[in-house]
Structures are given as structure tokens and as C-alpha cells.
C-alpha positions as CSV (number, residue, x, y, z in Angstrom):
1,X,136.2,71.6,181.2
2,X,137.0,69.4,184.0
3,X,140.0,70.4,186.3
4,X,141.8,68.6,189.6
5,X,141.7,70.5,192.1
6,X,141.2,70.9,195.9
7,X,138.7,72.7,197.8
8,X,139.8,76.3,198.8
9,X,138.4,75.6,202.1
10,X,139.2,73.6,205.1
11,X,141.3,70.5,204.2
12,X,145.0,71.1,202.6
13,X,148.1,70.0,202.0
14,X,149.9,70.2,205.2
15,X,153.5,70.3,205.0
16,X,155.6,68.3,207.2
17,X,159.0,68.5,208.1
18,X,161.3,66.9,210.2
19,X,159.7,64.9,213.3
20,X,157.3,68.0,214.1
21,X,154.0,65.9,214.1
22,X,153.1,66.1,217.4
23,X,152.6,62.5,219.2
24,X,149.2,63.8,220.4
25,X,148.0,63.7,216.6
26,X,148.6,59.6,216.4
27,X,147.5,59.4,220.1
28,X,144.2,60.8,218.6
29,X,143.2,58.4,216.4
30,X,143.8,55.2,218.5
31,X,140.6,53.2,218.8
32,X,138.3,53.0,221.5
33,X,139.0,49.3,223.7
34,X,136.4,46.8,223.4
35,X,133.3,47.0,225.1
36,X,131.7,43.5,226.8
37,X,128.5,43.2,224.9
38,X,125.1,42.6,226.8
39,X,123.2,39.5,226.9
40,X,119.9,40.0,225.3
41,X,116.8,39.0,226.5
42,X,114.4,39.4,223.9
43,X,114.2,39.9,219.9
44,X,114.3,43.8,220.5
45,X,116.8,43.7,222.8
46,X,118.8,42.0,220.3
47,X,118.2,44.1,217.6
48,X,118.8,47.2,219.4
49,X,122.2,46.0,220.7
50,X,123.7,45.0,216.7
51,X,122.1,48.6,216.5
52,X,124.2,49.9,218.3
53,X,127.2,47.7,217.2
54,X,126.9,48.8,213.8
55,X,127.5,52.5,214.9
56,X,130.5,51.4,217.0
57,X,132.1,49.7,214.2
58,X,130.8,52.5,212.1
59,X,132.5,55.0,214.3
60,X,136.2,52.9,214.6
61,X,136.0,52.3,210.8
62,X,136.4,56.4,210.6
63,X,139.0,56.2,213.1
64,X,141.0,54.0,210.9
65,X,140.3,56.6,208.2
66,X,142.0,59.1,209.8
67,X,144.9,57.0,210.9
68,X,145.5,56.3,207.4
69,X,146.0,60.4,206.4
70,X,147.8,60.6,209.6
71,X,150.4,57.7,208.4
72,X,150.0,59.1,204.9
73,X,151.4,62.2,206.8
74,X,154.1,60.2,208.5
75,X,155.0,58.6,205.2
76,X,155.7,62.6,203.9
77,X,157.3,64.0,206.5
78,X,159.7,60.7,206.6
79,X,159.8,61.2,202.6
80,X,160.4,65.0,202.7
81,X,163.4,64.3,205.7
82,X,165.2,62.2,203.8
83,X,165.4,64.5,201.0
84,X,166.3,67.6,203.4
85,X,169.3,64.9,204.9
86,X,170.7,63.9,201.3
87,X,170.8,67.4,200.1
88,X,172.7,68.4,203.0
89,X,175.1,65.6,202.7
90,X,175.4,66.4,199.3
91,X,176.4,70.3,199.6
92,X,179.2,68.8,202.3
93,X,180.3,66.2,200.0
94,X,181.2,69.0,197.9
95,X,183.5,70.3,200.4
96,X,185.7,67.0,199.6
97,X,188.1,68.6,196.6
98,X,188.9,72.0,198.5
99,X,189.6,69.6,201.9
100,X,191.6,68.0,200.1
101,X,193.5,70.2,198.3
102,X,194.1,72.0,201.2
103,X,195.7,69.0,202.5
104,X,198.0,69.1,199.9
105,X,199.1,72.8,200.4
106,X,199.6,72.0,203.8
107,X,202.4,69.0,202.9
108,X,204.0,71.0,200.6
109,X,204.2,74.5,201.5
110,X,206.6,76.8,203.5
111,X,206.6,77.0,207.4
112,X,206.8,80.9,208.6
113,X,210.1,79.9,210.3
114,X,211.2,78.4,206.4
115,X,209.8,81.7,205.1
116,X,212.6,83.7,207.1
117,X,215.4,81.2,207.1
118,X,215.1,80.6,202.8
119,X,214.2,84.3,202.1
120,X,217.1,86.4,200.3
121,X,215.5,89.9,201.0
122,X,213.3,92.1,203.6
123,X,211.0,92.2,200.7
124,X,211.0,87.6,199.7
125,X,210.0,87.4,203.3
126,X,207.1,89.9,203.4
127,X,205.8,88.5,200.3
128,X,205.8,84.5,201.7
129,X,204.7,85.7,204.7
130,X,201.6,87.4,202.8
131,X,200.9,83.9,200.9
132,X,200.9,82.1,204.0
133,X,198.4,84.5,205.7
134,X,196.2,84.4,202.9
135,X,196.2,80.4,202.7
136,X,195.8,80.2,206.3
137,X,192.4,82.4,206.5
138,X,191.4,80.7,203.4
139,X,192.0,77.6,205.0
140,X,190.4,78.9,208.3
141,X,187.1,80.3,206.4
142,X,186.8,77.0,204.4
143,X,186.7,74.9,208.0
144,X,184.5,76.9,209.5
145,X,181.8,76.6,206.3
146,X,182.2,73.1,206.7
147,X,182.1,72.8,210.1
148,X,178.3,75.1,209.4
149,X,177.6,71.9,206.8
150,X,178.3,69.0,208.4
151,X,176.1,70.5,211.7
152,X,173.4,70.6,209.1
153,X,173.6,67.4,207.6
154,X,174.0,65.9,211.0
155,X,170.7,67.2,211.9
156,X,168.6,66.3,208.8
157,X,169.6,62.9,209.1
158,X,168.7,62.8,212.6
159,X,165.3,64.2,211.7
160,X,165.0,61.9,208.4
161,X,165.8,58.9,211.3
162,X,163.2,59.9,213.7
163,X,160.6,60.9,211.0
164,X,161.5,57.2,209.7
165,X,160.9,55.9,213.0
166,X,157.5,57.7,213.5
167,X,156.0,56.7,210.0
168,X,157.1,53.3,210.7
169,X,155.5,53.2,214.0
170,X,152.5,55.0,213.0
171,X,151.9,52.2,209.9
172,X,152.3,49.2,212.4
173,X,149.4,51.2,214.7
174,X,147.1,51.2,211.7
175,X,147.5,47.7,210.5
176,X,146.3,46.9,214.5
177,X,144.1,49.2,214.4
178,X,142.4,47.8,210.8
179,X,142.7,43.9,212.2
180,X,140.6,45.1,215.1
181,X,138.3,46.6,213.1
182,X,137.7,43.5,211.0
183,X,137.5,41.7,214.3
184,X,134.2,43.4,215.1
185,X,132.7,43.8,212.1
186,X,133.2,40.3,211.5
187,X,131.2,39.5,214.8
188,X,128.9,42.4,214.1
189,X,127.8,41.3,210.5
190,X,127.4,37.1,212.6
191,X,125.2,38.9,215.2
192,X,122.9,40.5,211.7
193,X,122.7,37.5,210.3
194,X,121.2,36.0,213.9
195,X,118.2,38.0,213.6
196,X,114.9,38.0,212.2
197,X,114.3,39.7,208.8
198,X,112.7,42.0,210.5
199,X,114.8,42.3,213.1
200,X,117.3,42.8,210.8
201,X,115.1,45.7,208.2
202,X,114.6,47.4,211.9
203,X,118.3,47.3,212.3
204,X,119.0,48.7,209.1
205,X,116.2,51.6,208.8
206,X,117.7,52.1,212.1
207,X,121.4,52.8,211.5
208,X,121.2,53.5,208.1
209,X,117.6,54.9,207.3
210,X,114.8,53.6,205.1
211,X,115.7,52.6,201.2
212,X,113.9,54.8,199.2
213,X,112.9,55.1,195.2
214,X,116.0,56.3,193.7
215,X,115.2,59.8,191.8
216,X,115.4,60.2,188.2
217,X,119.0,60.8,187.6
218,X,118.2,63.1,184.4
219,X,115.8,65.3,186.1
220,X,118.5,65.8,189.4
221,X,121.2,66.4,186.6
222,X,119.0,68.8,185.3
223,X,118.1,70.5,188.5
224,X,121.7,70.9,189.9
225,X,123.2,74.2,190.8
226,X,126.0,73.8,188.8
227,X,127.8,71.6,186.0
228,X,130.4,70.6,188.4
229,X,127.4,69.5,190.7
230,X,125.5,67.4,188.2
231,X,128.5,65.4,187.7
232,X,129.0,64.4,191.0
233,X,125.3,63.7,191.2
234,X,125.1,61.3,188.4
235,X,128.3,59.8,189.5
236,X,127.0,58.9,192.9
237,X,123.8,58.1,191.8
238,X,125.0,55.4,189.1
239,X,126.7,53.7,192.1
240,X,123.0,52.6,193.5
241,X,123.3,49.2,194.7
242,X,127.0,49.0,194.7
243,X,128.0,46.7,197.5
244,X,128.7,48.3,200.7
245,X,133.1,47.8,200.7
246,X,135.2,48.6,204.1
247,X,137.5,51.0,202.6
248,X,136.1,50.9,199.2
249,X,136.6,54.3,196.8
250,X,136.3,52.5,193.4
251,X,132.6,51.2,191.6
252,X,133.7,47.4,193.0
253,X,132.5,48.6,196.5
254,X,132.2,51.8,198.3
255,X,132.2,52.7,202.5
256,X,130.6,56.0,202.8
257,X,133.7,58.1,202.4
258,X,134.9,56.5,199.4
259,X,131.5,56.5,197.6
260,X,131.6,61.2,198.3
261,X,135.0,61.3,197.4
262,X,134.7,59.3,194.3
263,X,131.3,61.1,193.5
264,X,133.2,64.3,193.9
265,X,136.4,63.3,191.8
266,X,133.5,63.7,188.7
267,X,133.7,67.4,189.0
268,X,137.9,67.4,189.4
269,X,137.8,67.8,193.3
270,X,139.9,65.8,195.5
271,X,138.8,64.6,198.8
272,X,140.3,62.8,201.9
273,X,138.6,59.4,202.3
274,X,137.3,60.2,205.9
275,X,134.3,61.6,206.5
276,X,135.7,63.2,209.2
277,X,138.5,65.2,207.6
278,X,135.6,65.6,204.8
279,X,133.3,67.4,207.6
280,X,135.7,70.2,208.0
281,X,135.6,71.0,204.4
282,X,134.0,74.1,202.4
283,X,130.9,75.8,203.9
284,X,128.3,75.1,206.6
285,X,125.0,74.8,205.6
286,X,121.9,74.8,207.5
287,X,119.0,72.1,207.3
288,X,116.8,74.6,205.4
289,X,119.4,75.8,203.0
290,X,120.9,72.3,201.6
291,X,120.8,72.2,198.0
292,X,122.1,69.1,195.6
293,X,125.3,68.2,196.0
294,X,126.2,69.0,199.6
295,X,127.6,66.4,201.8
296,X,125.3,65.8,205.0
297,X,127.1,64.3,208.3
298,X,125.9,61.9,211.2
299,X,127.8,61.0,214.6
300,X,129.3,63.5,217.2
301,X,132.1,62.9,216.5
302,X,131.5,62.8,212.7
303,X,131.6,59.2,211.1
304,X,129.3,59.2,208.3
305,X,128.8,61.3,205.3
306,X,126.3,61.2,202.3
307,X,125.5,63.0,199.6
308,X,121.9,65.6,199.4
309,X,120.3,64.9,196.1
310,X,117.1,67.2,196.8
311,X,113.5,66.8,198.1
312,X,115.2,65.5,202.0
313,X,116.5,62.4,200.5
314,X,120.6,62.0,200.0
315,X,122.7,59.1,198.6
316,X,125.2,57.3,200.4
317,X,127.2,54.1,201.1
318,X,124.9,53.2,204.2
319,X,126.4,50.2,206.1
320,X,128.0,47.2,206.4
321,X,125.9,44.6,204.4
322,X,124.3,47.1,202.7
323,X,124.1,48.5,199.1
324,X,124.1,52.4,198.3
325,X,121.2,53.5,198.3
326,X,119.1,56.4,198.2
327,X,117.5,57.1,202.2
328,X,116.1,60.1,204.4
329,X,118.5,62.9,205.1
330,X,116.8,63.0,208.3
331,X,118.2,59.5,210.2
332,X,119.6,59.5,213.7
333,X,122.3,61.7,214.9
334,X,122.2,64.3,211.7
335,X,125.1,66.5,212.5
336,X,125.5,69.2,209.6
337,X,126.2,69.5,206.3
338,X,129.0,71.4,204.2
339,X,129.1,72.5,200.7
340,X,132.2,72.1,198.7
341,X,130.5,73.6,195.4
């Protein structure tokens, strides 16, 4: 039986309270500035420069990825603040009838001077006298716990402001961050289209290694380690020729983080859609020891991730313009692999 559930490794469900993210986590995932681009001055020149284009873009493409969990982040904290500041301003609220009451008292009753001067006997005035005392450090007691609330509710509505403010702030840096993104991928995918054919099949074995045959899905099914395995398998494997998507997690269109993490959903596991974040997940595994299923990594820092189906060959969401597709494990910057099963 299928269950959702989340890796016991590496990625979790950070909790966030208050304003405590640091502003050195969003300061990490700002993008890179612009770099002038060379003049080429021959066919290889040119292909070697959109080479290199397509990993830059490939490379801020993950940094939007991990600006979005950071904002998601954001968007919790500011979420769990808000909560924090209305309970708080809900136990003071509840304050309201004893203040009030107390108010009342306060109108009606007896001065300690009255006490004396209305008092028939020794023993009237010890009595009222008694009252009063026990009113007063009622009344004292009372203050003070609501002097403890409203210090309390003051503050979690000043962190639900500023955890707001930082999730606010944080979204608008994303949505500049994904518009400059779109920027160069739009002049990225102009410069392909530029080249030769086989400038641009150079340019694509390049960045995103060679197509291959695609493996009989059965007999990888059959071969996998484990149930849980052979689903994600067959799931990433029926996406073969799925259109390469910025952003995409669903069969309309996939970018190499959504096609793993919708792979991997198969088998009830849940994972953040950035390769990066992805990268820190489960086990290391060496070259010589990956087995079906484990999710291979390229870029220092990480920003690409596919999936090993056996024999060297793995399955991933390769590039922009380009279908999933089954390719070499061994491309161009192979950093590591992890296994989350």
C-alpha cells in the first residue's frame, strides 16, 4: 500500500516562528548579475557560448527554486505569527469581564476611611477592612496577569508584522528574480535557434548528454530494488518526451526537479522541487554503487538532478527545448548521487 510520506533523511519541515529567518538565507538565493556575452567568431565558438548559456540559465533556474521554498518559508513563519499574535490577543481579551468588573467594585465600594467612620464595632471595622484587603490584592494580582498578557500580545503582533513584512518582501524578490530568468532564457533559446542543426545536436549532447533508446519499462520495473522503486521508475519513465516546462511538476511539462519529485510522489514520497534542496536528501552513493532509482546530480553548486534507471543510463527533464529523455549518467559536471529508497 502506497503511503505520503517524507524522507527520514536530510530535508524537513522546518519550523518557523516569529521573524527568526535570518536575512543571510534570502541574501542566498539572489541571482548572479548578468554577464556581457562574447562575440563569436566562428560556428564553434558560437555553439560553445549558448553551451554555456544553457548552464547559466540552468544554474539561475535552481536559484529561483530555492527562492521559492525560502518564500514558501516566509509565507509560514508569517502564517504561524499571525496565529501566535491572535491567540495572545485572545487570552487578553478575556481579561475584559474581570477588568471590568473590577471597575465596578471600585465605584461602589467602601473607602478604608468609610470603613472606620460607618463601622458600629471594633469587630464591623476589622471585617471591612479584611474585604478591602482581599479586593485590593485580587485586584493587584489580576493587573499584574494582564499586564504579563498584553506584553505578550504586544510582541506576537510585532513578530506577525515583521514576519508579514519579510514574506512580502521575499515574494516581490522572487517574482524579479523569475522575470530575469525568463529574460535569459528567452535570449538563450533565440541564440539555439541561430545555429546549425548541428550546432545545435552539439549543444544539446553537450549540456544535456546524448538521447538514448529508452529501456524496456517492464524489464526496469521488474529489476527494481523495491516496489516503492518500480513505481517511481515507470512513472518517470512514462514521462519520455514530455516537453521540457520551466517550473513544470505535472505530465503537461516537467524542468528537471519537477519531473524527480513527481516520479517520486508514485511511491508516496514528497520532495522539494529543487534539485538542490533534493541533493541533500537520503544517502550518498558512490558511482559504482548506484542502483535504480537513485537521483544523480550535476553542477557545483548542484542544479540538475535525474533519475538512474540502470546499465549507466538515467532519465531526466534535460533542458530547455528539450524533451525527457533517457541519456548517459556520465555528462559533464557529475556531482553525486543520493538514494532516497
Amino acid at each position: 500500500m502506497r503511503r505520503n510520506r517524507t524522507t527520514g533523511r536530510g530535508w524537513s519541515g522546518t519550523t518557523f516562528t516569529g521573524a527568526s529567518l535570518s536575512v543571510a538565507v534570502a541574501a542566498a538565493v539572489l541571482l548572479a548579475p548578468a554577464q556581457a556575452a562574447a562575440t563569436p567568431a566562428t560556428a564553434d565558438d558560437a555553439a560553445r557560448l549558448v553551451a554555456e548559456a544553457a548552464r547559466q540559465v540552468a544554474a539561475l533556474d535552481e536559484q529561483v527554486h530555492e527562492a521559492q521554498l525560502t518564500v514558501a518559508a516566509h509565507q509560514e513563519a508569517a502564517a504561524a505569527a499571525a496565529a501566535a499574535a491572535a491567540q495572545a490577543e485572545a487570552v487578553l481579551a478575556g481579561y475584559a469581564p474581570q477588568l471590568r468588573a473590577i471597575a465596578q467594585s471600585a465605584a461602589t465600594s467602601q473607602s478604608r476611611m468609610a470603613a472606620f467612620l460607618t463601622s458600629d464595632s471594633a469587630a464591623d471595622v476589622v471585617q471591612q477592612m479584611t474585604t478591602l484587603d482581599l479586593i485590593a490584592a485580587h485586584t493587584e494580582g489580576l493587573l499584574a496577569e494582564v499586564s504579563v498578557a498584553q506584553r505578550a500580545a504586544d510582541q506576537a503582533r510585532a513578530d506577525a508584522d515583521a514576519a508579514t513584512a519579510q514574506a512580502t518582501a521575499s515574494l516581490a524578490e522572487l517574482e524579479r528574480q523569475r522575470a530575469e530568468v525568463q529574460v535569459r532564457q528567452q535570449q538563450y533559446e533565440a541564440d539555439f535557434a541561430d545555429l546549425t542543426a548541428a550546432a545545435q545536436a552539439a549543444v544539446t549532447t553537450a549540456v544535456a548528454g546524448p538521447s538514448l533508446a529508452a529501456p524496456d519499462t517492464a524489464a526496469v520495473v521488474a529489476a527494481a530494488p523495491s516496489g516503492d522503486v518500480g513505481a517511481v521508475l515507470e512513472a518517470a519513465l512514462a514521462q519520455i518526451g514530455t516537453a521540457y516546462v520551466w517550473g513544470g511538476s505535472e505530465p503537461g511539462g516537467f524542468d528537471c526537479s519537477g519531473l524527480t519529485s513527481f516520479a517520486y510522489r508514485a511511491a508516496g514520497v514528497s520532495l522539494p522541487h529543487s534539485s538542490r534542496a533534493q541533493s541533500r536528501m537520503g544517502v550518498a552513493v558512490s558511482r559504482s554503487e548506484l542502483q535504480p532509482g537513485d537521483l544523480v546530480f550535476f553542477g557545483s553548486p548542484v542544479y540538475h538532478v535525474g533519475i538512474y534507471v540502470g546499465n549507466g543510463k538515467m532519465v531526466h527533464a534535460r533542458t530547455f527545448s528539450q524533451p525527457v529523455a533517457v541519456t548517459s549518467v556520465d555528462m559533464d559536471e557529475y556531482a553525486g548521487a543520493r538514494r532516497l529508497l
